[in-house]
C-alpha positions, 0 to 999 in steps of 0.5 A, spaced: 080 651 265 078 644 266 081 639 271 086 634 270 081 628 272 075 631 268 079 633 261 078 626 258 070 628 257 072 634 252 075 628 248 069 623 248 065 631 247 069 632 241 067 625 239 059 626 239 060 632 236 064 629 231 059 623 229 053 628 230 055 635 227 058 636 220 063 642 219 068 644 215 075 641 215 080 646 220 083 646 212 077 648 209 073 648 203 071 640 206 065 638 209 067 633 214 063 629 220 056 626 221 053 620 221 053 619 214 061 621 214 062 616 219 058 610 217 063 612 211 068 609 215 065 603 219 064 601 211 071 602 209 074 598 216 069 593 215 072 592 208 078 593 210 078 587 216 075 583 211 080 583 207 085 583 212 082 576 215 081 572 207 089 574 206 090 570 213 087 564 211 089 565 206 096 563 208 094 560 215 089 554 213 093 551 208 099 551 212 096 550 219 093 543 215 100 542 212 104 542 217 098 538 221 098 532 217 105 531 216 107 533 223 114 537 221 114 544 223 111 544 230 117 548 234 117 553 229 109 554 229 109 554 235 115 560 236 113 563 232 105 564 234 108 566 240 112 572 238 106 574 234 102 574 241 108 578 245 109 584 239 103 588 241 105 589 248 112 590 246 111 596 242 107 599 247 100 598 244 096 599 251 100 605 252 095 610 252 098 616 253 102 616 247 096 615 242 091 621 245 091 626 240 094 633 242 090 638 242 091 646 242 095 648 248 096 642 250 102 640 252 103 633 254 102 633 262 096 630 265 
């Protein structure tokens, strides 16, 4: 059994092993891992984030030179600017118990 304050370093193991050794899915019949698999899915979250930031602008460039030029609407951005910086940390986003993956056997407590 591995000590509490040292369990962490079987996640970051599985992790290299994962981007280093193909193996076959716990479903089976696939292959999955290694380097190429997951320069697969960097490629997929670059095009994904880029997608993501062109919507963006998208909206926010006019918008923000809209409400610039004519200097109506300054409460409303501003508000709502804010409520976007504040909702990450209301839903718990740095909560890093919630988001760890459980393993085989593992039952929650640290």
């Amino acid at each position: 059994m591995i000590h509490p304050t040292l369990a962490f370093l079987t996640d970051f193991s599985n992790a290299f092993d994962f981007i280093f050794h193909t193996r076959e899915a716990q479903t089976g019949g696939v292959q999955v891992g290694g380097l190429h698999q997951v320069l697969e899915f960097t490629w997929e979250h670059i095009k994904l984030s880029g997608a993501a930031i062109g919507i963006a602008c998208a909206f926010a460039i006019p918008l923000g030179l809209a409400l610039g030029h004519t200097g109506k609407g300054e409460l409303l951005a501003i508000s709502l600017s804010n409520v976007g910086r504040a909702v990450p940390s209301l839903a718990g986003g740095d909560d890093f118990r919630r988001q760890r993956p459980r393993l085989a056997g593992d039952d929650g407590r640290p």
